[in-house]
C-alpha positions in Angstrom: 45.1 151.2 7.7 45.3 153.8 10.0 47.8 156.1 7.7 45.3 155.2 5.0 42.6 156.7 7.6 44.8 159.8 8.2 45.5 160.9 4.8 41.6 160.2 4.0 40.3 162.7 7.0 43.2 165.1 5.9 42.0 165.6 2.1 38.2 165.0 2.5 37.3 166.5 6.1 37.8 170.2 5.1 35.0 169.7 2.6 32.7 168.5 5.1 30.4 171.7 6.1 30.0 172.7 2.0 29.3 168.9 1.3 26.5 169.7 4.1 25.5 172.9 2.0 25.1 171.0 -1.3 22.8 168.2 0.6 20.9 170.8 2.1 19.8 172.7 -1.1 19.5 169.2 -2.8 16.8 168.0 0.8 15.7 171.5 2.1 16.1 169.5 5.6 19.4 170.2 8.0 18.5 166.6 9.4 18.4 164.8 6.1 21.4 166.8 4.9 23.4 165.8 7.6 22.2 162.2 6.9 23.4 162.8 3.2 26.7 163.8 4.7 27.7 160.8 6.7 26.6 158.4 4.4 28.7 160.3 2.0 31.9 159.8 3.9 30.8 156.4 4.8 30.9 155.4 1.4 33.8 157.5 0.5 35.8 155.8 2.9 34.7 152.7 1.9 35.8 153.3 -2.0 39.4 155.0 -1.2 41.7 152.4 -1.6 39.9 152.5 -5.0 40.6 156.3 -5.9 43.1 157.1 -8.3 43.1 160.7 -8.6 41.1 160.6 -11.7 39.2 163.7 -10.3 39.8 165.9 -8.0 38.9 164.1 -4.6 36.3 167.4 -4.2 34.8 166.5 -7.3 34.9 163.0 -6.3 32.8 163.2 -3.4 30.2 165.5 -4.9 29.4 162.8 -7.2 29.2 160.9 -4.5 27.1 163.5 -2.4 25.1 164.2 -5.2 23.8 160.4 -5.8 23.4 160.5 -2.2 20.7 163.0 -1.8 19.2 161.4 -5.3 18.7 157.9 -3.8 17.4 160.0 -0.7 14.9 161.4 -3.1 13.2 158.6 -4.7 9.8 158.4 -3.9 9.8 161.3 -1.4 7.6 163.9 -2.1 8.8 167.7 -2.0 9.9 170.1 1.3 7.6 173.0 0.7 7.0 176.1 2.6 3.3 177.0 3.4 3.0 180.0 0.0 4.7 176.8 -1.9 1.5 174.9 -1.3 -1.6 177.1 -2.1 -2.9 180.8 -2.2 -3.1 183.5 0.9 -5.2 182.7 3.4 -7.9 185.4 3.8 -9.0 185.3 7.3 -6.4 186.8 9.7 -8.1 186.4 12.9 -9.6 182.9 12.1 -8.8 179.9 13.9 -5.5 178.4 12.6 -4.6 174.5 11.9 -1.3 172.6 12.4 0.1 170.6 9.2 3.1 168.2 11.0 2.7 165.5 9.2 3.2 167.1 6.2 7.5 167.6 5.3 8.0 171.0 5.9 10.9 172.7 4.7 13.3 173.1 7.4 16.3 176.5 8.4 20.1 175.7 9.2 22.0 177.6 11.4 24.4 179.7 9.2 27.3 178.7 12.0 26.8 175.3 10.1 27.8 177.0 6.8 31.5 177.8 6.9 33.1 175.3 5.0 36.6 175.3 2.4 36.0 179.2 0.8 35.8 180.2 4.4 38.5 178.7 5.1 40.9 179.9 2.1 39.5 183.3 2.9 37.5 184.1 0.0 34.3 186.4 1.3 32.9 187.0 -2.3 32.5 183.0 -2.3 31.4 183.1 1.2 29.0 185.6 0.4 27.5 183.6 -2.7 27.2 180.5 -0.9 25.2 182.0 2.1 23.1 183.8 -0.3 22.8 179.8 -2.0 20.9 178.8 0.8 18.7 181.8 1.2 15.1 179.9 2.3 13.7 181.6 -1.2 16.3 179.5 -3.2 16.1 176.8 -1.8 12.0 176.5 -1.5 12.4 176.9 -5.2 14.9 174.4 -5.8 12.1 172.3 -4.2 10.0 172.8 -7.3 13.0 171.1 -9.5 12.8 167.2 -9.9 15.7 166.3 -7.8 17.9 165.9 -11.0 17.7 169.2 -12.8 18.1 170.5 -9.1 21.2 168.4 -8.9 22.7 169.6 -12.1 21.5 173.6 -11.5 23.3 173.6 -8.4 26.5 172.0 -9.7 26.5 174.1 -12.4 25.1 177.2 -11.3 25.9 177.1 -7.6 29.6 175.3 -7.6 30.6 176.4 -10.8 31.2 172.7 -12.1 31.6 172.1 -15.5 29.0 170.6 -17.5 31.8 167.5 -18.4 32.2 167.1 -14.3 28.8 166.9 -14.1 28.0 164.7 -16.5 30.5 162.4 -15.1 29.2 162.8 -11.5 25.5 161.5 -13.3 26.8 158.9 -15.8 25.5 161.2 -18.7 26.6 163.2 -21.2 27.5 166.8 -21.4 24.7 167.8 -23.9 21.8 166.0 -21.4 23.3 167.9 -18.7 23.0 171.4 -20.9 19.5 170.4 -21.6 18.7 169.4 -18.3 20.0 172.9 -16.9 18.0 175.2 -19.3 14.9 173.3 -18.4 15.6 173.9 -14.9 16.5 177.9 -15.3 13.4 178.5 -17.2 11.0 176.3 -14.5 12.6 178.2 -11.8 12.3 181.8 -13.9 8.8 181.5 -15.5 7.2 180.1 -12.2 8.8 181.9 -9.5 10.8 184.5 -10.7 10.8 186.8 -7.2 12.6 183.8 -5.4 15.7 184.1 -7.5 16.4 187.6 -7.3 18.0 189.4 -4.3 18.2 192.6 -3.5 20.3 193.5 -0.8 19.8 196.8 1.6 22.8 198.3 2.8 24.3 197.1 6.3 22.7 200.3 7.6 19.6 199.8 6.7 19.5 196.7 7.3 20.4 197.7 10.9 18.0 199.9 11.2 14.6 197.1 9.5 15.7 195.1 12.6 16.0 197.0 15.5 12.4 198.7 14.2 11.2 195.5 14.2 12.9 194.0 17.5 11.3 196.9 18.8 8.0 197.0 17.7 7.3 193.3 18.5 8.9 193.8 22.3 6.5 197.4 22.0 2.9 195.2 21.2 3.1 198.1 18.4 1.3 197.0 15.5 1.0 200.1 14.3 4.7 200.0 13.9 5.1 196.8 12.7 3.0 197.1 10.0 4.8 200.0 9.1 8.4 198.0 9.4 7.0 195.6 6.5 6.9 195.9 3.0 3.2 196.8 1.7 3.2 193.3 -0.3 5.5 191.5 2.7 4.5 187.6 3.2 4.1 185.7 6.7 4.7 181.7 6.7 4.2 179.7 9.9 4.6 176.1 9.1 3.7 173.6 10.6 0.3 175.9 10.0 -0.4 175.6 6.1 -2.2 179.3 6.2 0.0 182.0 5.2 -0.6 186.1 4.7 0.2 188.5 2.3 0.4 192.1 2.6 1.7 194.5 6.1 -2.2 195.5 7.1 -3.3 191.7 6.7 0.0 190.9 8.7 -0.8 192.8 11.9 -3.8 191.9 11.9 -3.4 188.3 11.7 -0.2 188.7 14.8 -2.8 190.9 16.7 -5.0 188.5 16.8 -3.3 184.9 16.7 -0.2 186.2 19.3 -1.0 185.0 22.9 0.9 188.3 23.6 -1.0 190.4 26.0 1.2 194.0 26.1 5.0 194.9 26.0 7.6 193.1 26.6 5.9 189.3 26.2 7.4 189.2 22.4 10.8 188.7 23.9 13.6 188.2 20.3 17.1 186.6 20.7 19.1 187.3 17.7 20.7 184.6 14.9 21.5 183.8 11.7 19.9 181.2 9.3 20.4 180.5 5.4 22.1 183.6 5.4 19.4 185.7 6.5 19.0 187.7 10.4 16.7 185.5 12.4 15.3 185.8 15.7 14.0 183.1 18.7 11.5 184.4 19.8 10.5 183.8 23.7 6.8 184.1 25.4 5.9 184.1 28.8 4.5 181.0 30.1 1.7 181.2 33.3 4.9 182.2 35.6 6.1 185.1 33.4 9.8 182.9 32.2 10.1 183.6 28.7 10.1 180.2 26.9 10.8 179.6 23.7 8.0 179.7 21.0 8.8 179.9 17.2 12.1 180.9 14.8 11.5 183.7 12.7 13.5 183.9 9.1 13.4 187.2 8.1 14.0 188.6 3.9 15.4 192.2 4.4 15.5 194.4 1.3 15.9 198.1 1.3 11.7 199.0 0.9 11.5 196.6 4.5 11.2 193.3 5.6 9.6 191.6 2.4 9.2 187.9 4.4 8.6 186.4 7.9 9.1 182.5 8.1 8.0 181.3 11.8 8.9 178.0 12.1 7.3 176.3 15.3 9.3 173.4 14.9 11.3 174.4 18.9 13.8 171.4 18.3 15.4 174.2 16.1 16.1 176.4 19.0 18.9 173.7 20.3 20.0 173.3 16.8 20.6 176.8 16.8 22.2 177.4 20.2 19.7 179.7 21.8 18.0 178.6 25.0 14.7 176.8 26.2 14.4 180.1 28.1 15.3 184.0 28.1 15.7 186.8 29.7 14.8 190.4 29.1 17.9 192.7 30.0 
């Protein structure tokens, strides 16, 4: 039993973190997907005596990853972003009300992304798969029923073949072509922005976030307006109102931040779904910096086309920053 255990951890453990990728995009939720994840290997384990090398054992536990997530899904309504749920909110300065109870898409921590092309030291796969879980991608994967949004990520995303996949979902090649055009054109025809990416270069990219570290640690809103694109969008969930456009931007952040001059918009960089994010710290009555909402930023090369502030601050320990920060 314990060789058995051995060779088990040594084929299936270096799949782990992109078993965790593929559960994310199928829940949009880095708790459920890690859920997904050890029930996966649970019942992997459970099943190995059984394997005969039919498949691949990678293939092998994506079809078992896959039904995973799909049992997970039944009778579970969608992980949405605030834009996903309704129009622009029109009043910047008015009062603002919290949504928990509602199942809010949720960030991962890209240092919870490396996974097997990583590791055989690929970076065009690595780039593609951070760019998979971009929060765009996968708040429109959302939009999917969970099993064209199985079979456009197995197809699309992992590059499995449409015979692999319809083994993985006990059906037949030509369901799963069927099921994968109806879920290109859903995901083309209703939100065609959210597929498309257009990277800046690393220098201007650079350059978009140091303007904007600085205008927020500045109280510039002058400047941070200016940092934005003209038709940039700002999400806060767990608060269902969101704002479209730079001018409506700052003047919804001038007038919702408790920020009272320079220097209380304190940012710690990260990294989530691929993207630069930022905790961002506010003084409490005693002046420490304590930690107050992670922001998701969408660079392109015209500005920062997205802000996504989540106000979940369990996230903050997920993502190694600190309860509390320092200015230097």
């Amino acid at each position: 039993m314990t060789l058995l255990l051995e060779d088990f951890d040594h084929r299936a453990g270096p799949y782990r973190s992109e078993l965790l990728a593929h559960s994310y995009r199928m829940l949009a939720s880095i708790h459920d997907a890690e859920d997904a994840v050890q029930e996966t290997y649970l019942r992997a384990w459970r099943g190995y005596e059984g394997f005969e090398d039919r498949s691949s054992i990678r293939t092998w536990l994506y079809r078992i990853a896959t039904n995973t997530c799909l049992r997970a899904l039944e009778n579970r309504g969608r992980r949405a972003l605030p834009a996903g749920l309704g129009g622009p909110d029109q009043g910047p300065t008015a009062e603002l009300a919290q949504r928990p109870e509602l199942p809010w898409l949720e960030p991962v921590p890209d240092t919870m992304l490396g996974g097997h092309a990583v590791a055989a030291g690929d970076p065009l796969a690595a780039v593609t798969r951070l760019q998979s879980v971009r929060l765009a991608f996968i708040a429109a994967l959302q939009h999917l029923p969970p099993r064209q949004r199985a079979v456009l990520v197995l197809r699309e995303v992992l590059a499995f073949s449409a015979a692999e996949v319809a083994a993985m979902l006990d059906t037949t090649p030509a369901a799963i072509n069927s099921l994968l055009q109806r879920a290109r054109s859903q995901i083309k025809d209703a939100h065609p922005e959210e597929t498309e990416i257009h990277e800046p270069t690393p220098g201007t990219e650079r350059d978009l976030l140091d303007r904007f570290v600085a205008a927020m640690y500045a109280n510039d809103i002058k400047e941070l307006v200016a940092v934005l694109t003209e038709d940039a969008v700002y999400e806060m969930p767990p608060f269902p109102a969101w704002f479209r456009g730079a001018e409506v931007i700052g003047r919804m952040v001038d007038a919702q931040s408790p920020a009272e001059g320079p220097g209380d918009h304190l940012l710690v960089p990260t990294a989530a779904n691929g993207q630069p994010a930022f905790g961002l710290y506010m003084p409490d009555d005693y002046g420490i910096h304590r930690a107050f909402n992670l922001q998701v930023l969408t660079v392109t090369p015209r500005g920062i086309s997205r802000v996504v502030a989540f106000f979940d601050l369990r996230l903050f320990a997920r993502f190694g920053l600190p309860e509390t920060a320092t200015p230097r």
